[in-house]
N, C-alpha and C positions, 0 to 999 in steps of 0.2 A: 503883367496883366493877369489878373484870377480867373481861371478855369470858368466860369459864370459870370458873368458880367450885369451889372444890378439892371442894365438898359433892354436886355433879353426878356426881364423877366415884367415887363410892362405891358398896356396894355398897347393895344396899335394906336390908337391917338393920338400918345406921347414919342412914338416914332418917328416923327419927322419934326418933332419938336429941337433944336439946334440947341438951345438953353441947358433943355432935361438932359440932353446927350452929353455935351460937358459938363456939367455938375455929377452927372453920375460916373462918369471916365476918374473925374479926381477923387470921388466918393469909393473907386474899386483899387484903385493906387491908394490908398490910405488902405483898406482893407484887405488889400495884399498880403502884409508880413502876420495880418491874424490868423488869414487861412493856412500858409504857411507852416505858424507854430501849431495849429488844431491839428494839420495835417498829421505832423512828427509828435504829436503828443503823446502815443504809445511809446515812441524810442525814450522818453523821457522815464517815464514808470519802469522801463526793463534795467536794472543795473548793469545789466552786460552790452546797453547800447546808450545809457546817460551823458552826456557831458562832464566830466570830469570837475566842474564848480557844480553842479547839481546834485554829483553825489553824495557827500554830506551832508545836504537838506533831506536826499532821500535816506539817507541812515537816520536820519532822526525821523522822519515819517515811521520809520520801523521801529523807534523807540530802542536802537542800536548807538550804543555810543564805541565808532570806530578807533579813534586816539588819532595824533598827529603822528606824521613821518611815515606811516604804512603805505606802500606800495598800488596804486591804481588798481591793480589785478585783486591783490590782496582785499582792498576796499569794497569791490564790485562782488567776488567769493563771496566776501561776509554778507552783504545788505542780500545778497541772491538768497542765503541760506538763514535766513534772520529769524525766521518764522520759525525752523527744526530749530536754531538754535536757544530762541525761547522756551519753544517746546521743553527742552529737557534744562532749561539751567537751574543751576542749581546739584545736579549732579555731578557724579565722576565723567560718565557719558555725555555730557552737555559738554564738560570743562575741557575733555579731551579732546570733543570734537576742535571746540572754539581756539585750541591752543593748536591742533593740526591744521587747521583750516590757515593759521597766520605763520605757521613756519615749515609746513607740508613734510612735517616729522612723525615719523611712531613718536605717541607720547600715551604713558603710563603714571597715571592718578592715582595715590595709594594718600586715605585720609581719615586724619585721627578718631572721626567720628567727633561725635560733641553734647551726647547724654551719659549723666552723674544721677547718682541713686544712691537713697540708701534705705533702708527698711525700718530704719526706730527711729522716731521723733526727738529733735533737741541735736542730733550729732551731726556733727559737722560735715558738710559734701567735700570730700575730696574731688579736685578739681585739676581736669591736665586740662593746657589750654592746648585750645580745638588747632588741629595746624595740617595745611594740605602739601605732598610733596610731588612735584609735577617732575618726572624726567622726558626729556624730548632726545630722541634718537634722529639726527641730521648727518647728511652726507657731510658738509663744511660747517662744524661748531662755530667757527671763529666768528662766520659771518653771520650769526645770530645776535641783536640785538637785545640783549638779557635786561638792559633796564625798563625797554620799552616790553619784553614779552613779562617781565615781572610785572609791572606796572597795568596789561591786559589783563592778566592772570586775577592780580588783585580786587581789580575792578570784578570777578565775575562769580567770587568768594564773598561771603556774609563777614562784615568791617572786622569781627573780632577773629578772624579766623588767618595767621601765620603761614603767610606762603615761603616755601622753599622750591626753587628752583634749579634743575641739574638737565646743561646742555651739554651733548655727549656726541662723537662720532657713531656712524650708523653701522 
């Protein structure tokens, strides 16, 4: 039965009404599991208290695209920290973060850069292709999932840019 009852909130005339009273009894069991969900509506928005099929709706509310196979906790970290990780993507500092955040590693970003110049018109740009080298320091290498952290990694790097990645004991 819901904490308020739609029969309470009548006037007195319809009190002693028998009709109104069961129509309304089935009318607040129907309206049960809405107050309910209103109630827990905040546990939904918090990624640290979501239901576990909610939370990759909420990763894409955040405009986070999490990957498959990632770890619950791991999931909930990211979409919690989605915002700072916007914040800086795109950088060594975004990249590090986003790559410590999924393997709870020291991880050090050293990247080629990706401007060519030259000073006289007509000659050719010499050109290195642009390439980022990520190494993560973890206590158990082994159990680091390198296609899936390559594959995060990639995703968080501009298409034409060469990831290298090096999982190491800590």
């Amino acid at each position: 039965m819901t904490p308020h009852p739609l029969a309470d909130r009548l006037p007195a005339v319809y009190l002693e009404d028998l009709f109104t009273q069961r129509f309304l009894a089935a009318l607040d069991e129907v309206l049960e599991p809405v107050f309910t969900v209103l109630d827990g509506f905040a546990g939904y928005l918090d990624p640290r208290l979501a239901p576990e099929d909610f939370l990759d709706w909420l990763a894409h509310w955040v405009a986070l695209d999490v990957g498959e196979g990632w770890s619950v906790l791991q999931r909930r970290v990211l979409v919690a920290r989605a915002v700072e990780l916007h914040r800086w993507r795109g950088t060594r500092r975004g990249l590090a973060e986003h790559v410590s955040l999924l393997t709870g590693g020291q991880v050090e970003v050293r990247d080629s850069g990706g401007v060519t110049s030259t000073d006289r018109p007509g000659l050719p740009v010499v050109e290195n292709p642009a390439r980022v080298h990520v190494r993560v320091r973890v206590a158990r290498p082994q159990e680091v999932d390198r296609t899936r952290l390559h594959a995060a990694i990639a995703s968080a790097v501009p298409a034409h840019v060469a990831v290298e990645l090096e999982v190491v004991g800590a």
